[in-house]
VOVEXVO-432190 format. One record per residue (C-alpha): residue number from 0; z negated, y negated, x negated. Coordinates in steps of 0.001 Angstrom, whole numbers. Each point is the difference from the previous one (the first is absolute). Layout:
VOVEXVO-432190
@seq=NUM | z=Z | y=Y | x=X
...
END
This chain:
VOVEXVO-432190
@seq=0 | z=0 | y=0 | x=0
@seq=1 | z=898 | y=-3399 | x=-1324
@seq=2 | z=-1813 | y=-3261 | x=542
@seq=3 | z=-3056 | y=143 | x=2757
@seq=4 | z=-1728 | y=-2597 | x=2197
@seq=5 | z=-3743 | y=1153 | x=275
@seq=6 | z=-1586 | y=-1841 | x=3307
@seq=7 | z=-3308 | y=144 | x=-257
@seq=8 | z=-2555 | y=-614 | x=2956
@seq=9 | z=-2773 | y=-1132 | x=-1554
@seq=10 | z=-2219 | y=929 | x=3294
@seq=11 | z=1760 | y=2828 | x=927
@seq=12 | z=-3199 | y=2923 | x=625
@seq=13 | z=-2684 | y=-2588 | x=70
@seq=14 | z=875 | y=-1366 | x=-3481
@seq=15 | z=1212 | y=3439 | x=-1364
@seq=16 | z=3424 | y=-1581 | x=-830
@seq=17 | z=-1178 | y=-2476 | x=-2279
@seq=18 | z=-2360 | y=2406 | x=-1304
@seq=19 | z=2663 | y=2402 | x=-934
@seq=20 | z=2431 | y=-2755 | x=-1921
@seq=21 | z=-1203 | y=980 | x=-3343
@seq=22 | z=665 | y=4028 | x=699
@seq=23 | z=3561 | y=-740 | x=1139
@seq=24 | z=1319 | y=-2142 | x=-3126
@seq=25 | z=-1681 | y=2487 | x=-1979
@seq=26 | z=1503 | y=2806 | x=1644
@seq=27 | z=3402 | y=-1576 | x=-194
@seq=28 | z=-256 | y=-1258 | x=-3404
@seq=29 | z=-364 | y=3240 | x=-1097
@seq=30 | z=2860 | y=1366 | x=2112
@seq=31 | z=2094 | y=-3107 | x=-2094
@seq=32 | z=864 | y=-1711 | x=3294
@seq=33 | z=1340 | y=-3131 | x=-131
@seq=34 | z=-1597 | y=-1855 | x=3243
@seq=35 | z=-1331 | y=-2952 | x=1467
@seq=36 | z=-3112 | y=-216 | x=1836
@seq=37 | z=-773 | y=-3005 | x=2330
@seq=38 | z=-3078 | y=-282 | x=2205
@seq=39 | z=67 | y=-968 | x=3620
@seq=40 | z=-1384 | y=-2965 | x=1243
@seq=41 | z=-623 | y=303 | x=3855
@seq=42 | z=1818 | y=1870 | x=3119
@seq=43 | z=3427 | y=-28 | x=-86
@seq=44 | z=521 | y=-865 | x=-3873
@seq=45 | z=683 | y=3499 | x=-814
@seq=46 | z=3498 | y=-697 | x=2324
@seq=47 | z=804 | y=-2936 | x=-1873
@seq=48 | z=-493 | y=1717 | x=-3450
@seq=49 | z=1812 | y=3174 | x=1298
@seq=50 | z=3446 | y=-2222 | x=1122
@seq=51 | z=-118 | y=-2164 | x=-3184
@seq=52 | z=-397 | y=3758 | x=-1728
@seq=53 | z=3030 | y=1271 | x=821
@seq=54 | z=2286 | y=-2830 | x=-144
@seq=55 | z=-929 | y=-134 | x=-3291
@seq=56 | z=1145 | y=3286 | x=-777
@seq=57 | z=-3462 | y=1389 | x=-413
@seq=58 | z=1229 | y=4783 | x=70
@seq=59 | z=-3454 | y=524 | x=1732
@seq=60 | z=-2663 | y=-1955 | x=2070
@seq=61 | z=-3127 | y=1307 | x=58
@seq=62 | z=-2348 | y=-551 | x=2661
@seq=63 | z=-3329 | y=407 | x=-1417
@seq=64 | z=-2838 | y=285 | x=2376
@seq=65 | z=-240 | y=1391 | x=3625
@seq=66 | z=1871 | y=552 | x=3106
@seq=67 | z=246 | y=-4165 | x=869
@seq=68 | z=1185 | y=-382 | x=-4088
@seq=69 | z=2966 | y=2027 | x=976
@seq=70 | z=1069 | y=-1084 | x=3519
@seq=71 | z=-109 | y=-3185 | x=-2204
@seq=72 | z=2066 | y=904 | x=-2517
@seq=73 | z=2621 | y=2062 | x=2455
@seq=74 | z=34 | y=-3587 | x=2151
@seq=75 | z=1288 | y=-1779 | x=-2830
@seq=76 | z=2199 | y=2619 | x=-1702
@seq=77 | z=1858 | y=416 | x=3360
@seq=78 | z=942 | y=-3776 | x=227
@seq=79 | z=1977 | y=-195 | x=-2947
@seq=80 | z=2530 | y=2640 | x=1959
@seq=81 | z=3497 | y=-1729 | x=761
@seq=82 | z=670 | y=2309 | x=2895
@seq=83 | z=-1635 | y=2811 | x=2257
@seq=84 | z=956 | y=2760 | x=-2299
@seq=85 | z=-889 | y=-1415 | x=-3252
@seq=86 | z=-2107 | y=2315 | x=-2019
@seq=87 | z=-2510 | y=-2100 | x=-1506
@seq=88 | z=-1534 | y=135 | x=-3676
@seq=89 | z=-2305 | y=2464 | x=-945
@seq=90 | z=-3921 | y=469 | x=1148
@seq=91 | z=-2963 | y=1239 | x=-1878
@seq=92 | z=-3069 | y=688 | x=1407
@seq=93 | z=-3556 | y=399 | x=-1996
@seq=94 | z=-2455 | y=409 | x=2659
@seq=95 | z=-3381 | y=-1889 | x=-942
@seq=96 | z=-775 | y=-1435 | x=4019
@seq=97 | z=-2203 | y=1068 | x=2527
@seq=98 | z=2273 | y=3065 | x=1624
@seq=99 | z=3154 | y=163 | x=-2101
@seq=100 | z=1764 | y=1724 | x=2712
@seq=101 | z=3548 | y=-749 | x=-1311
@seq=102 | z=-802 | y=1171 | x=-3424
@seq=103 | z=-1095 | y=3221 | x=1441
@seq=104 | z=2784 | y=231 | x=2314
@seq=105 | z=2506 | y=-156 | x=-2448
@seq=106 | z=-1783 | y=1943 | x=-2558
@seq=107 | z=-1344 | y=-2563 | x=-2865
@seq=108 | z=-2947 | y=2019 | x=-1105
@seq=109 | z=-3440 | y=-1845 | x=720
@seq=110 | z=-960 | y=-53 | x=-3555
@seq=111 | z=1244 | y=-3404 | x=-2017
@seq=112 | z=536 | y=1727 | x=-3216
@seq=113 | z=2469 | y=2402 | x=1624
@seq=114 | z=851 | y=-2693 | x=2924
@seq=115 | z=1442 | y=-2087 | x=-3240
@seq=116 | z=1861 | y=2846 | x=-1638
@seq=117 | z=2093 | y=480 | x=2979
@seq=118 | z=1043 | y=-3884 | x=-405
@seq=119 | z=1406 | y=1419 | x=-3162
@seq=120 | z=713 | y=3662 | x=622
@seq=121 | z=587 | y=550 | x=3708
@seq=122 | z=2710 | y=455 | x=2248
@seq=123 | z=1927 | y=-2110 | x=2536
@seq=124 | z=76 | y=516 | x=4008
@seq=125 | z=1391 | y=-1851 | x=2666
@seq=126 | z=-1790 | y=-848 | x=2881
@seq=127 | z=-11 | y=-1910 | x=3392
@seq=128 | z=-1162 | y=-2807 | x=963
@seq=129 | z=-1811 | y=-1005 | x=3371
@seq=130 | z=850 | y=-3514 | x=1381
@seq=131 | z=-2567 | y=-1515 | x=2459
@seq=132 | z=515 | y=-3367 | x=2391
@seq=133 | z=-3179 | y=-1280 | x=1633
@seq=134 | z=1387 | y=-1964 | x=3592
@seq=135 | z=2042 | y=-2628 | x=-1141
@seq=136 | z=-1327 | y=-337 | x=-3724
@seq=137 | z=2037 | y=978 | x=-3324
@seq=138 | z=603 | y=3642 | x=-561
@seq=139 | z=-1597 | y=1575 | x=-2639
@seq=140 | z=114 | y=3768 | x=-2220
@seq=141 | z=-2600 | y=2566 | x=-303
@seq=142 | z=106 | y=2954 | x=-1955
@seq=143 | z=-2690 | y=1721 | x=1337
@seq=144 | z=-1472 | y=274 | x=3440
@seq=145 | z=-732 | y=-2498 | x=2726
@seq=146 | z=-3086 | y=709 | x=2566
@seq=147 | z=-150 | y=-1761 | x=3258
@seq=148 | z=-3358 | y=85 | x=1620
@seq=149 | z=-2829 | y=1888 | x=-1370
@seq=150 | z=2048 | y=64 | x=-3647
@seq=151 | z=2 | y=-3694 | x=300
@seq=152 | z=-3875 | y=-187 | x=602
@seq=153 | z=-812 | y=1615 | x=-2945
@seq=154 | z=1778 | y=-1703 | x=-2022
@seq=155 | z=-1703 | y=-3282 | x=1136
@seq=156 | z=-3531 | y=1762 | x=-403
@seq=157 | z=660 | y=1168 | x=-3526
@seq=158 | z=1072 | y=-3444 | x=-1007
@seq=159 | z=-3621 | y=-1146 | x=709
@seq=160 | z=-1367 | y=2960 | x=-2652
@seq=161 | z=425 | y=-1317 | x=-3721
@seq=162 | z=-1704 | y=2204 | x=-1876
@seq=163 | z=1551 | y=3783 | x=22
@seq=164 | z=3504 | y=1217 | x=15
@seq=165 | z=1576 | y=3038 | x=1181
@seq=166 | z=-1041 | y=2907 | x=2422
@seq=167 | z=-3892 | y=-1608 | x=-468
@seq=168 | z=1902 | y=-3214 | x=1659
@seq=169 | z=1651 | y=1100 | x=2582
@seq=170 | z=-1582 | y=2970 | x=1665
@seq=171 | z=-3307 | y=-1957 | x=1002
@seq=172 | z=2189 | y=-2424 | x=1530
@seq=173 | z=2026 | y=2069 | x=1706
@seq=174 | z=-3237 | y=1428 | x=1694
@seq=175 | z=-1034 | y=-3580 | x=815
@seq=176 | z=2822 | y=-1070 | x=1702
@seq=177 | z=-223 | y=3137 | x=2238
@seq=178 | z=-2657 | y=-2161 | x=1959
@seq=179 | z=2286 | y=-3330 | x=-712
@seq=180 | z=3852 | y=736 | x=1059
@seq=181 | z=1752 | y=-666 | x=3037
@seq=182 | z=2759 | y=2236 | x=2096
@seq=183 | z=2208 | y=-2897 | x=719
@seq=184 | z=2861 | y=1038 | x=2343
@seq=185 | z=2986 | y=448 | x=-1861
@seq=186 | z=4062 | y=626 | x=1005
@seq=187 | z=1121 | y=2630 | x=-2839
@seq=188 | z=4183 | y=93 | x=137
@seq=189 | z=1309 | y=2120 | x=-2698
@seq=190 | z=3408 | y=2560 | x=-220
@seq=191 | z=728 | y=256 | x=3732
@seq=192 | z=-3573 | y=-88 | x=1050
@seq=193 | z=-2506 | y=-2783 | x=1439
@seq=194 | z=-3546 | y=263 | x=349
@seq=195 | z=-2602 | y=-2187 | x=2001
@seq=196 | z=-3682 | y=769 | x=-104
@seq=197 | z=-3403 | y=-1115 | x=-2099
@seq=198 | z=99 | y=1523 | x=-3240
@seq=199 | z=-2442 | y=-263 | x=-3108
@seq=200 | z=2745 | y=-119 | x=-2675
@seq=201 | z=3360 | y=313 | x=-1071
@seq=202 | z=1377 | y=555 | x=-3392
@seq=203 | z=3243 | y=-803 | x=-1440
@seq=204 | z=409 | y=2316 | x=-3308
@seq=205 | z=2395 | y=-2 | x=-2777
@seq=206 | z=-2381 | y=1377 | x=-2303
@seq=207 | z=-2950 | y=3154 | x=1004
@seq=208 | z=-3346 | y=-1791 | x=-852
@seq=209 | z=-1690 | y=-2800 | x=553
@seq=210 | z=-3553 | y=-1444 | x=-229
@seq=211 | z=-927 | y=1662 | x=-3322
@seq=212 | z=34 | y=3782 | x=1591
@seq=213 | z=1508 | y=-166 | x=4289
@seq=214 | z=2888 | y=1574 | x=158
@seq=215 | z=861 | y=-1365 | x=3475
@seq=216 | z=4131 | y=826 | x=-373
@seq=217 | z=-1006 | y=3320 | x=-2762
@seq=218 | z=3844 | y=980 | x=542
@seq=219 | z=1489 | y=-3649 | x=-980
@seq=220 | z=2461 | y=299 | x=-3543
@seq=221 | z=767 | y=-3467 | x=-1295
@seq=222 | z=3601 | y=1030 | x=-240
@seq=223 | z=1472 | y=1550 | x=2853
@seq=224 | z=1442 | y=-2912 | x=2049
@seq=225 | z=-3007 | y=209 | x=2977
@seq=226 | z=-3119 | y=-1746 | x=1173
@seq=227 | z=-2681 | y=2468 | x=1252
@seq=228 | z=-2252 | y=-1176 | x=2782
@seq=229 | z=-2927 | y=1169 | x=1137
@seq=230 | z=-1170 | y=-593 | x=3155
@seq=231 | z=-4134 | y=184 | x=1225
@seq=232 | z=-347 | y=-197 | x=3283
@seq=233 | z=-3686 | y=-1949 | x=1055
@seq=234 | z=-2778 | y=2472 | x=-193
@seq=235 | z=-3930 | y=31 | x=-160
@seq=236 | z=-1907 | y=-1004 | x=-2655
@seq=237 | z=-1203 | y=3408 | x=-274
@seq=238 | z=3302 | y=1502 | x=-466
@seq=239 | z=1228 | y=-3203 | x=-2835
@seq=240 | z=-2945 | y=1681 | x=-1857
@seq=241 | z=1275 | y=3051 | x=308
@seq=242 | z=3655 | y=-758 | x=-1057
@seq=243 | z=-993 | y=-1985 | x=-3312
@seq=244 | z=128 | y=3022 | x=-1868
@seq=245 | z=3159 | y=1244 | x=1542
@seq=246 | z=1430 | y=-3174 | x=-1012
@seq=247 | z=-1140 | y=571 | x=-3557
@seq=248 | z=1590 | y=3705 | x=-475
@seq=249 | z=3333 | y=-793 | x=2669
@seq=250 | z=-1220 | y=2192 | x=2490
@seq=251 | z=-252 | y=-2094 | x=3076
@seq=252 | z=3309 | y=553 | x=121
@seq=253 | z=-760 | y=2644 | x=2423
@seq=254 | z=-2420 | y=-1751 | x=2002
@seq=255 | z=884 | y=-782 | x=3690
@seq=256 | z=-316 | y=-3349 | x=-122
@seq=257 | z=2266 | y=-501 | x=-3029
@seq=258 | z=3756 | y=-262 | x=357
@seq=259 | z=1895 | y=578 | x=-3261
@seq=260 | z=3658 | y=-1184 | x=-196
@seq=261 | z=2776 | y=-1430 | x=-2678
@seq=262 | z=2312 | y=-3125 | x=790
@seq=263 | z=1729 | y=-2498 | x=-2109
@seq=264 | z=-413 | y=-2869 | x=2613
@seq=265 | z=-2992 | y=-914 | x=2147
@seq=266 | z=-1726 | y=-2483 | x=2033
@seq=267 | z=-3906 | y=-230 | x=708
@seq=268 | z=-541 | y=-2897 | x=3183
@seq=269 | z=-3395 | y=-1228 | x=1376
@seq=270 | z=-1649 | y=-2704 | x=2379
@seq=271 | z=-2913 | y=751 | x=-2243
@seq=272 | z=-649 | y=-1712 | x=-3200
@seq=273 | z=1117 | y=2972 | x=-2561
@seq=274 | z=-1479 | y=196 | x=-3600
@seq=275 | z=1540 | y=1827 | x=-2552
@seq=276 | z=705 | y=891 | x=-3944
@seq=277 | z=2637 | y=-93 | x=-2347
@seq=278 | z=-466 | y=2342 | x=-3325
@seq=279 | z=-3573 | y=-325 | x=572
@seq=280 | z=90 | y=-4163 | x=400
@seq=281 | z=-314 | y=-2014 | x=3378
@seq=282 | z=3097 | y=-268 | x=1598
@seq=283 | z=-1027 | y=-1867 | x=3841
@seq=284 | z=-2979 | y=-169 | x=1859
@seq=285 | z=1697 | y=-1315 | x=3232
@seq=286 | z=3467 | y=1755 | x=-97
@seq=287 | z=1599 | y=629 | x=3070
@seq=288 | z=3238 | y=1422 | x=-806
@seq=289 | z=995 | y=1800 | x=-3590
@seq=290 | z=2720 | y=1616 | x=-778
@seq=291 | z=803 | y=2452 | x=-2812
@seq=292 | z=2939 | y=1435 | x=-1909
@seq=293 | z=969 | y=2060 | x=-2719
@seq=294 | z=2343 | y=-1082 | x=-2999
@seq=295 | z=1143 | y=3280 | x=-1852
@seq=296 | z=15 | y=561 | x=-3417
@seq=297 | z=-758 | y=-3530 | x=-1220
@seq=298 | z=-2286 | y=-263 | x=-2864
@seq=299 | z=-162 | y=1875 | x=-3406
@seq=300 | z=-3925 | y=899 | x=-784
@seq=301 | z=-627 | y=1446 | x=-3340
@seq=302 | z=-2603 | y=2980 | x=382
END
């Protein structure tokens, strides 16, 4: 690999990504990389710093920290593209966030020592990319998974944590916002079908996991052209307790009041104010109407 664009998220985990700066130049000074390494400064830098990247000719971005590092980067590598088919630079990954979902989904290994020799050694894949519009604001990519309704709730609970990261992050808040979420009513129209009832989540999935361990689409493959959605119908507290660790080992996927499906187009509509996620950041918290589709095969990922 040639020259490489390191974005670092200095709060990425709770302060894990600026903790782990000095491993990763070591690591890739003694790989004999020739990179760059630039800190964010705030949300939405990492975009900025990702579009600048590749127009100057940068062979890999890196997104450095969690699941919100690379929706970042993705954002910004995807605007430099002239037209809708434009394959877009290459991405890295080295997972030092809270759930690292992408990393994991994609297969970066968890460790940074071996995270960074895949920079160097690994291979490349092509994969999708989700695009999201919120009502009538801009559209915007995801490489991950988006959550409407309870999804969306935890991720606004485990922004209020700051000092753990990981499973020890988001499974206590998962079990709070049990006694927290909402079944807003929600219109589901996907493929030929449309669905109208209360319903504690969807998710949209390009990628299998999501919140450091849930697999709530376990069958999704970044690179086959689909969304996956799952679909929880509103149920009891009682029985959310009991599919949390169904979620976490994909096998609510046989549960009655989960529909499993694939799509490359679909629209979620509510009178209810709708919260949701995007790659593990907030996307709304008074969404009404979001629509989702798939772009095939547009962004290299070294893994």
């Amino acid at each position: 690999m040639g020259c490489i664009k390191i974005i670092l998220n200095p709060i990425a985990g709770r302060g894990y990504g600026a903790r782990s700066e000095p491993e990763i130049r070591r690591f890739l000074e003694e790989e004999g990389a020739d990179y760059d390494l630039v800190l964010t400064e705030g949300i939405g830098h990492a975009i900025k710093l990702a579009e600048q990247a590749v127009k100057d000719g940068f062979d890999l971005v890196v997104a450095a920290g969690g699941d919100g590092t690379v929706h970042e980067v993705v954002n910004g590598m995807m605007a430099t593209a002239r037209d809708e088919n434009e394959v877009v630079g290459t991405l890295g990954s080295l997972p030092v966030g809270s759930g690292s979902d992408f990393s994991h989904n994609v297969g970066v290994p968890s460790e940074l020592p071996e995270a960074c020799q895949r920079l160097i050694h690994g291979q490349i894949r092509i994969i999708d990319v989700g695009r999201v519009t919120v009502d009538d604001q801009p559209a915007e990519y995801f490489d991950n998974t988006i959550n409407v309704g309870f999804g969306g709730t935890v991720t606004a609970e485990a922004r209020k944590v700051k000092w753990v990261r990981g499973m020890a992050l988001y499974l206590p808040v998962v079990l709070k916002t049990i006694f927290l979420a909402r079944s807003p009513r929600m219109t589901v129209k996907y493929n030929d079908e449309e669905i109208t009832k209360p319903m504690l989540m969807v998710t949209v999935g390009n990628g299998a996991r999501e919140g450091g361990g849930f697999f709530c689409t376990p069958d999704a493959q970044p690179d086959d052209g689909l969304l996956d959605l799952c679909l929880a119908d509103a149920v009891g507290k009682m029985t959310q307790l009991g599919l949390v660790p169904r979620f976490m080992d994909g096998s609510h996927k046989d549960h009655p009041a989960v529909t499993m499906t694939r799509t490359q187009h679909a629209i979620i509509t509510s009178p209810d104010n709708l919260i949701a996620h995007v790659d593990g950041e907030m996307l709304c918290t008074e969404g009404h109407r979001l629509e989702f589709e798939i772009l095939p095969q547009r962004l290299r990922v070294m893994c």
